[in-house]
N, C-alpha and C positions, 0 to 999 in steps of 0.2 A: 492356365488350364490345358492349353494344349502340349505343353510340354510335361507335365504330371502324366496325361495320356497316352504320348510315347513311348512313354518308359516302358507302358503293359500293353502294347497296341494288341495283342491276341489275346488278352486275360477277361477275366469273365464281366460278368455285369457290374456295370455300374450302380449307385443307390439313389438312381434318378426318380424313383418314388417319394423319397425322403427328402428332394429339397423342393424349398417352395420361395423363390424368389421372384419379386415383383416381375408383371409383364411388362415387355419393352418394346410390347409394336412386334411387327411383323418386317420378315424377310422375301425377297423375291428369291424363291426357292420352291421348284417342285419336283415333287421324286412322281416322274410319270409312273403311269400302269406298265411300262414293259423294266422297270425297275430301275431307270437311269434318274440320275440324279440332274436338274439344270438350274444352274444357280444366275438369275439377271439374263436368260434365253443361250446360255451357252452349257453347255454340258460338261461337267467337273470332270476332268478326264486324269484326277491322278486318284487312284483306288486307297490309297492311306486317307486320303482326306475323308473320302464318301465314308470309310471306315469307321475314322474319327466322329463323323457326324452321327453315324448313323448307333454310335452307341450313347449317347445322350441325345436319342431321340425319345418320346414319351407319347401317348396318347390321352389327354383331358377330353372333360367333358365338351369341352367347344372346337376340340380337334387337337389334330397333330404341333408338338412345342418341340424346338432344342433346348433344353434346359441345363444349367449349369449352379454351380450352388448362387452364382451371385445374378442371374438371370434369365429370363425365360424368352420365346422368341417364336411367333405362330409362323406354322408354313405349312404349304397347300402339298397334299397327296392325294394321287387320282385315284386308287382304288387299293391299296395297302401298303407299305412301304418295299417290302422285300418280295422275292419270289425265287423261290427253290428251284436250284438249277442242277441237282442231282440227287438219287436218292438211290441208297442200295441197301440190300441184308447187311446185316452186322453176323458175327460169329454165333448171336444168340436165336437169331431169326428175326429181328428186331429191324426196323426198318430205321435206316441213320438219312437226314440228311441235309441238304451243306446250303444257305442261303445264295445269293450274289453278294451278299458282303461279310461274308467270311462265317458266318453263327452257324454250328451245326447243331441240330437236340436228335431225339428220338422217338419217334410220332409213340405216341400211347397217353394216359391217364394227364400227365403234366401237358403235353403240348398234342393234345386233340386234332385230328383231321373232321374237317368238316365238308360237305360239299353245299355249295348254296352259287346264288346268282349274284354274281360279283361284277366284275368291269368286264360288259356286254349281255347277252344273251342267252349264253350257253351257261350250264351249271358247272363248276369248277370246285375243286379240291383246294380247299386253304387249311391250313396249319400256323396253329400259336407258338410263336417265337418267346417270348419274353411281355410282361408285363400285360398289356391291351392291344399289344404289336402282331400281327397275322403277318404273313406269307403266301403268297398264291402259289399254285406249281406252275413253273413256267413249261413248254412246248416238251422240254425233253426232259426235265424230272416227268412231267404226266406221264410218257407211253411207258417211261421206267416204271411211274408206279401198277399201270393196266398190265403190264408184260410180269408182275410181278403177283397181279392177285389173282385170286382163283374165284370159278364161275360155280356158283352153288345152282342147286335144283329148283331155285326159285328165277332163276335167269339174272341176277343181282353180280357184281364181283366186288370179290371184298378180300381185302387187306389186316391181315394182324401181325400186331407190336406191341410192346409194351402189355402186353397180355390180354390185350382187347383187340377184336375185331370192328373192321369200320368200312359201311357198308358203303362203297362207291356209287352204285346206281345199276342202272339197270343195262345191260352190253345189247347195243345197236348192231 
């Protein structure tokens, strides 16, 4: 498997919807809320592997799996897997941008920004990567996307891409 995966380590999605192999127990594996990956309390410190994993990652109904066609394998994530660590215009006005493990989309209709109350207190901007997979924005994609939107007459800022506007909240 892991060597099938090499071959394309930048190409797109895998058809991790489509397999359903029995579960095998669970992994001592947690992708913290600041987006690091720690496998057995130590922190996977080579970025191909986290890569690898984290595209036969999946989200079911009882949580987060690594799943492969011949296996499946539960593991713990603190409040979404990924978190966007840049985000800029694209040429069209469209807002692009780039996960910590490598997934770029382009916020609009297919991969939604949302804001809601995620890992802590304060409301946060998330974005759908792929499948049931979210994104949080981390410290410096957020001021990228606040520096980027603009303050309507209702005191709100809001961001448009992909042809839709998405309304941030309300500027403190």
């Amino acid at each position: 498997m892991a060597a099938s995966l090499a071959e394309d380590q930048a190409g797109g999605d895998l058809p991790v919807e489509k397999w359903h192999p029995t579960h095998c127990g669970s992994m001592d594996l947690v992708i913290r809320a600041d987006g690091s990956w720690v496998h057995e309390g130590t922190p996977m410190g080579r970025p191909a592997l986290v890569r690898l994993f984290s595209r036969v990652l999946r989200k079911d109904e009882d949580g987060y799996v690594l799943v492969t066609p011949a296996e499946k394998i539960s593991i713990a994530v603190e409040d979404v897997p990924f978190v966007i660590v840049d985000v800029e215009p694209d040429e069209k006005g469209n807002l692009s941008e780039r996960t910590n493990v490598g997934d770029k989309v382009v916020i609009g209709p297919t991969h939604p920004l949302t804001i809601r109350h995620g890992y802590g207190d304060t409301p946060l901007p998330y974005v759908r990567i792929r499948g049931g997979l979210e994104a949080r924005f981390g410290r410096t994609a957020y001021y990228q996307l606040v520096e980027i939107a603009t303050l309507g007459d209702d005191g709100h800022l809001t961001v448009t891409s992909g042809g839709r506007a998405f309304d941030l909240g309300a500027a403190q």
